[in-house]
C-alpha positions in Angstrom: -7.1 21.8 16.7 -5.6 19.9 13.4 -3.9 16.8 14.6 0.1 17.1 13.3 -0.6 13.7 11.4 -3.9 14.8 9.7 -3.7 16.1 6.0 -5.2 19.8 6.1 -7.2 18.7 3.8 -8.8 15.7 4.9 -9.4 17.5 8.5 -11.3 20.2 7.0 -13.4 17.4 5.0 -13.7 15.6 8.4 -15.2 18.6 10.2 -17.5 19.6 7.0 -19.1 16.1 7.2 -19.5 16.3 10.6 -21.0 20.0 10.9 -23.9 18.4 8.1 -24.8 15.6 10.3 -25.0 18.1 12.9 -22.1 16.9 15.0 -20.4 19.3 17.1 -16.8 20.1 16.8 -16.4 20.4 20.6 -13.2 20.0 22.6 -14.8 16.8 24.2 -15.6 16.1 20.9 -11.9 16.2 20.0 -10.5 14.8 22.4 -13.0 11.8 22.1 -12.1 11.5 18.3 -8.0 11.6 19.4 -9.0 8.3 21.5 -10.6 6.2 19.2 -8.0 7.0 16.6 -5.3 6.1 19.6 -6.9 3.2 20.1 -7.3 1.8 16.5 -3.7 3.0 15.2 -1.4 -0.1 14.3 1.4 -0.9 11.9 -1.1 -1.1 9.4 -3.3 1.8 10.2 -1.7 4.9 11.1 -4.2 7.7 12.1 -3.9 9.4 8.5 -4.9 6.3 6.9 -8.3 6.1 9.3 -8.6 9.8 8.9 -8.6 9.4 5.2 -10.7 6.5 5.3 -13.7 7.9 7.5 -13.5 11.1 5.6 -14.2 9.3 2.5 -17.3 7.4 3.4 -18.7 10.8 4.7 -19.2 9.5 8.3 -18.4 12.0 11.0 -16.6 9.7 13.6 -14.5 6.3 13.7 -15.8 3.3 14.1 -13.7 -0.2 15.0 -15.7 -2.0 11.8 -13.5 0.9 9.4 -10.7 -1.8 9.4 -12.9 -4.8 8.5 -14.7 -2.8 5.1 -11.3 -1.0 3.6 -9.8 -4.7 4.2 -12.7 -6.7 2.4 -12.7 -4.1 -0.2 -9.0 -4.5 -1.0 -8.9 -8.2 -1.0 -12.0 -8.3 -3.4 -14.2 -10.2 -0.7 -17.7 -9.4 -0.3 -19.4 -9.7 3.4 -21.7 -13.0 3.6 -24.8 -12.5 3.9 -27.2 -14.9 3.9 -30.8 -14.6 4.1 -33.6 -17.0 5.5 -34.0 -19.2 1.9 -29.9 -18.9 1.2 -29.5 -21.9 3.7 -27.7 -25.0 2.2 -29.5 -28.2 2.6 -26.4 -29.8 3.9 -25.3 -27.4 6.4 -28.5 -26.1 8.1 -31.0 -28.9 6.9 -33.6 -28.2 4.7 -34.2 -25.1 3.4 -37.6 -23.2 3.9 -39.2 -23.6 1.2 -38.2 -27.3 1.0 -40.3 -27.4 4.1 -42.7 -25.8 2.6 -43.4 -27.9 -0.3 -43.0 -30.6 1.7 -45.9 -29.3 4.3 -47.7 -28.4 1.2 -47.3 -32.0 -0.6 -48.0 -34.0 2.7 -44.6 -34.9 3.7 -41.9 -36.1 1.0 -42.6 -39.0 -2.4 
């Protein structure tokens, strides 16, 4: 059931990681699979490259976020992430534990 496009490699990588998380390799299953990679193929990402890619993080089906991660790591850029004290004062008023202290000292000096 190897795909033309898919390395014979790769494939047999693909269908190891999914047989250990217990995945089956189903003709729904297939068929499924052959969808997703229809429907995220572009200029950019042919279905070897999203093969190749999946494969390699050991995940046992595609998923649209695959494009986003491979292109952050490329470019160097990290996700934000920003937590509940990483606020900026100037964007999101005070942080929390400015509002804290000032709670805690009665209001501001």
């Amino acid at each position: 059931m190897r795909p033309d496009w898919a390395d014979e490699q790769i494939w047999a990588d693909f269908l190891a990681n999914r047989r250990k998380k217990g995945l089956t390799n189903t003709a729904t299953a297939f068929r499924k699979f052959l969808a997703d990679i229809d429907r995220l193929t572009d200029a950019a990402w042919p279905p070897g490259r999203l093969l190749e890619a999946i494969t390699a993080r050991g995940w046992g089906a595609l998923y649209p976020s695959i494009k986003d991660d491979d292109d952050e790591q490329r470019s160097g850029r990290r996700p934000q992430r920003v937590g509940r004290n990483d606020r900026s004062d100037d964007a999101h008023g005070p942080s929390i534990g400015a509002a804290l202290d000032w709670l805690n000292d009665s209001g501001p000096h």
